[in-house]
DOPAPA-371371 format. One record per residue: x, z, y of N, C-alpha, C in turn; residue in one letter. Coordinates in pm, whole numbers, plus 50000, padded with zeros to 5 digits. Last residue first. Layout:
XZYXZYXZYA...
This chain:
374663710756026373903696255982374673688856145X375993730055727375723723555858375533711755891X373943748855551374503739255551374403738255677X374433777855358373643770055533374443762955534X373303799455125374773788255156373873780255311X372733834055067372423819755061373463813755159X372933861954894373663851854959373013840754963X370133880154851371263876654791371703863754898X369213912455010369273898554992370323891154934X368533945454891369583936354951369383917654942X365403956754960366643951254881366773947054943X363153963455111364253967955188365493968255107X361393948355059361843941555198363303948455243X360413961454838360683951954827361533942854968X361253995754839360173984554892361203973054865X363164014754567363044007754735361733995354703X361944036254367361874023354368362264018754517X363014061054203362474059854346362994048654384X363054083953911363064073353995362414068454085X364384109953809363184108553879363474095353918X364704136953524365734127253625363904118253693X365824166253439364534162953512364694151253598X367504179253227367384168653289366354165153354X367134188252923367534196453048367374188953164X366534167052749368094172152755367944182352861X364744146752991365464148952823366914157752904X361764136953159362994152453104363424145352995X361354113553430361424117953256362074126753287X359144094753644360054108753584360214105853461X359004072553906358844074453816359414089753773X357244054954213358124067154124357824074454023X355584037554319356154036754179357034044754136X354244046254581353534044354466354654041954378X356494048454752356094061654661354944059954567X359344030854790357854029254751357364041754686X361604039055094361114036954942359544034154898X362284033255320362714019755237362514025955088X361914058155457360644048155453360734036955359X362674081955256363224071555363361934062055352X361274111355220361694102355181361664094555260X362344144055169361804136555271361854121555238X361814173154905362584160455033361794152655055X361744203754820360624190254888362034181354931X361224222454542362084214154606361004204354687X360584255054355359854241654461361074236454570X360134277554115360504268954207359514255354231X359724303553900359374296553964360074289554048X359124331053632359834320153661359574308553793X358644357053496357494348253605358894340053648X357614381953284358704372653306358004359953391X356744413753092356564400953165357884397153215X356494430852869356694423652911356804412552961X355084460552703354834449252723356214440352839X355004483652390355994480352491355554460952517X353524508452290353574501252328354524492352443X354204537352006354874530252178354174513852142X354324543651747353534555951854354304548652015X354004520751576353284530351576352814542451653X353914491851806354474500651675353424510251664X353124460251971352674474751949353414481551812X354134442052186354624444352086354274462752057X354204416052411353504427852399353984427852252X354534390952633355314396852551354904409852534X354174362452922353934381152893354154384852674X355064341053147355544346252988354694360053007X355054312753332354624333353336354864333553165X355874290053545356134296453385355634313653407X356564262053720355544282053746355324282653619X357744240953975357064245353839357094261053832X358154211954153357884226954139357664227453987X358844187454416358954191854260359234210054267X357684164254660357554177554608357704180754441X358204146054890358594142054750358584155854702X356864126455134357584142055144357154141954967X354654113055269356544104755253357074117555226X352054121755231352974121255332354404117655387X353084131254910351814133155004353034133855126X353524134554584354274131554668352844132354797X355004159054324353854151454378354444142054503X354954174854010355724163554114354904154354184X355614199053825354434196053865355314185154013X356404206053462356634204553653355454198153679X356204217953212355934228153300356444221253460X355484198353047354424202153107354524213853192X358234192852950358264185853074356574188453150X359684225852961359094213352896358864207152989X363144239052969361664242853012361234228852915X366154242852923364914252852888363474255152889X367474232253264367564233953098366214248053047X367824213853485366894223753483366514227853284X369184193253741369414202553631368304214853618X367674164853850367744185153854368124186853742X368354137854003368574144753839368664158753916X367264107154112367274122254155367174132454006X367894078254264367674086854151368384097454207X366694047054441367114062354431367054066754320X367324010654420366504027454436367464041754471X368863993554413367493989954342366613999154420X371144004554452371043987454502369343988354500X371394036154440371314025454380370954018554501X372254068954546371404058454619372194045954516X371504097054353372254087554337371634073654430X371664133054426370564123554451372024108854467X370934162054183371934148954218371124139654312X370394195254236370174179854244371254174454283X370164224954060370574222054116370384204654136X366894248254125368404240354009368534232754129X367424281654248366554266454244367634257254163X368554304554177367444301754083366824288054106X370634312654319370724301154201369474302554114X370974307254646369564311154556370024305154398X373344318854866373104305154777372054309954645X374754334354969373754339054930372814328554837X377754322855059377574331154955376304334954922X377014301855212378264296755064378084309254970X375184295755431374884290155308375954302055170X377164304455655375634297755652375814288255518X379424320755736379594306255696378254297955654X378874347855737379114342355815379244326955810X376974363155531376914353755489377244343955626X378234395655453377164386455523377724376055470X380574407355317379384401555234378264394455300X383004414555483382534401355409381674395355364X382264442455524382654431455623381994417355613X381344454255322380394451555387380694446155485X383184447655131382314443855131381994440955182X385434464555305385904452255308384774445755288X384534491255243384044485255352384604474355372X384754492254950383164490754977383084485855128X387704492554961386864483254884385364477854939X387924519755085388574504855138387884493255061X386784538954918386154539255051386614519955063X385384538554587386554536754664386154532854804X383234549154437384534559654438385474555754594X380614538854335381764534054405382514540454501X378064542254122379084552554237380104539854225X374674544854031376124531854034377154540554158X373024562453825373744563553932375264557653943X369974568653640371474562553640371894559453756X368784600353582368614588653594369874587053629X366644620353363367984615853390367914601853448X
C-alpha cells in the first residue's frame, strides 16, 4: 500500500503552477535552511549575528582567506535502536556555508566569534586608518 497526495481541484493546481515559479528572483524559493544574518556597520567595526539555534559552538567552522569571510558547519547524527525482531536506523546530515566579501577598511587578523543563546555573533575590527577621526580645532594664524 502506498500513499497518494490527490488534488481533486483543477483551478487551484493551475493557479499553482502559474504562480509557483519564482518570477520575482528570490521571494518564494528562498533556502530556509541557511540562517539567517544581521550585518550591523559600527563606528569601530562590523558585526555579524546568524541566527542559528541548537547547535554548539564546535560545530562552525569560520575562516577567512583572501578578504572573503567563510562560515559553515556539518552535523551528521546516525541513531540505531535494535528490539527484538526490527532494527530501525537513522540518519540526519545538517549543513551550511555563508561567504562574504570583506571591505578592505576591515582587519581580518582580529575578528572575533562567540555563540550564546543561538547566536553566532562575529566581530570585524576596521583598520586603524579607516576610523573616524576626531575633530581637531585650526587655528588661524
Amino acid at each position: 500500500m502506498s500513499i497518494v497526495k490527490r488534488n481533486n481541484l483543477f483551478f487551484p493546481s493551475l493557479m499553482n503552477d502559474y504562480f509557483a515559479p519564482d518570477w520575482f528572483g528570490g521571494a518564494e524559493k528562498w533556502n530556509a535552511s541557511i540562517p539567517a544574518v544581521n550585518i550591523k556597520d559600527n563606528e569601530d567595526g562590523f558585526e555579524l549575528e546568524l541566527a542559528v539555534p541548537g547547535m554548539k559552538k564546535d560545530d562552525f567552522t569560520v575562516e577567512v582567506d583572501n578578504d572573503v569571510l567563510t562560515i559553515s558547519s556539518e552535523i551528521k547524527a546516525e541513531n540505531e535502536e535494535k528490539k527484538d525482531n526490527y532494527t530501525r536506523k537513522e540518519f540526519s546530515f545538517t549543513s551550511f556555508k555563508r561567504a562574504f566579501t570583506l571591505p578592505e577598511t576591515v582587519d581580518g587578523s582580529k575578528i572575533d566569534a562567540k555563540y550564546e543563546d543561538g547566536i553566532l555573533k562575529l566581530t570585524l575590527p576596521k583598520k586603524q586608518e579607516a576610523l573616524p577621526k576626531p575633530k581637531r580645532l585650526i587655528s588661524i594664524g
